[in-house]
N, C-alpha and C positions, 0 to 999 in steps of 0.2 A: 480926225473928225470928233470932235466935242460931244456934240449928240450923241453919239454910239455910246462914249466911254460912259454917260450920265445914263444911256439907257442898261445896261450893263453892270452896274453899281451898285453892291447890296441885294438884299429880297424885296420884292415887292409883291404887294398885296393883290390879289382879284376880286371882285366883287362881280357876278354874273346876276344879271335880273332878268326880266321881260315886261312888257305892257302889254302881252296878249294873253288872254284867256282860252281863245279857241282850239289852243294846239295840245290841250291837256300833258300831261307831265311834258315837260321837257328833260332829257337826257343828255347828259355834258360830256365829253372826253376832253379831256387837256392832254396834247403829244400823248395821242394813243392811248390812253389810259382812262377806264368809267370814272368820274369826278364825284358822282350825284345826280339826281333831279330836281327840276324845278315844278310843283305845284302850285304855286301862287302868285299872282303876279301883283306890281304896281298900276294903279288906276292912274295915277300921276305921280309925278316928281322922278326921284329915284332913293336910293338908299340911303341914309345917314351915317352909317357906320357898317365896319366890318363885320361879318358874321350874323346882319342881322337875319329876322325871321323872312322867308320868301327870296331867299339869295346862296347862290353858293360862294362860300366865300373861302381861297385859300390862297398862298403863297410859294412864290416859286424864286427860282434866283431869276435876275435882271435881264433880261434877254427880247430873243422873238419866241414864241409859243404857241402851238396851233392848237385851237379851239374851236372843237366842233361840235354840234347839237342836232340833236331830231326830235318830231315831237311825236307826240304819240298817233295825234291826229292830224300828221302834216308836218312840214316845216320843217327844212334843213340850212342849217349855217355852218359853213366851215370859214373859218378866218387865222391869218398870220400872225399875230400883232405883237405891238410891241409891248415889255412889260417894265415901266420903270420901278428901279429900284427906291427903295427906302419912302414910298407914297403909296394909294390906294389908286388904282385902275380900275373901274368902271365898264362893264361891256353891257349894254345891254341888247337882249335880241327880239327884236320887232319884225312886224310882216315887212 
């Protein structure tokens, strides 16, 4: 499978955002582990680059990754996903 080995290839980057305000801080684990919080959200669009302001941004090797979030006032996401290597992945977490 093609796919796999391309997903699997290298580090790749995360960028985690949100477009909601209401759930005050948002709280990240990547596989178990506190990441950060999010305080800020996007009104629109999404991020332009790694690391920026309002984003947790970090990298992992090429795989699947489980990331999960709570928010302060609400709102839980846990997801599998997959993380390609040598590019920017993108999650963001909405109602």
């Amino acid at each position: 499978s093609g796919n796999l080995s391309l997903i699997t290839t290298g580090t790749g980057n995360v960028i985690i955002y949100t477009d909601e305000g209401d759930y005050g801080e948002i709280y990240v684990f990547v596989d178990g582990e506190y990441s950060g919080y999010l305080d800020q959200y996007f009104e629109s669009g999404e991020p332009a680059y790694y690391g920026e302001d309002a984003t947790i941004s970090f990298s992992v090797k090429g795989g699947y990754h489980k990331i999960e979030a709570i928010g302060k006032n609400g709102g839980f996401w846990s997801n599998s996903m997959p993380i390609y290597g040598n590019t920017n992945n993108m999650l963001k977490l909405s109602k």
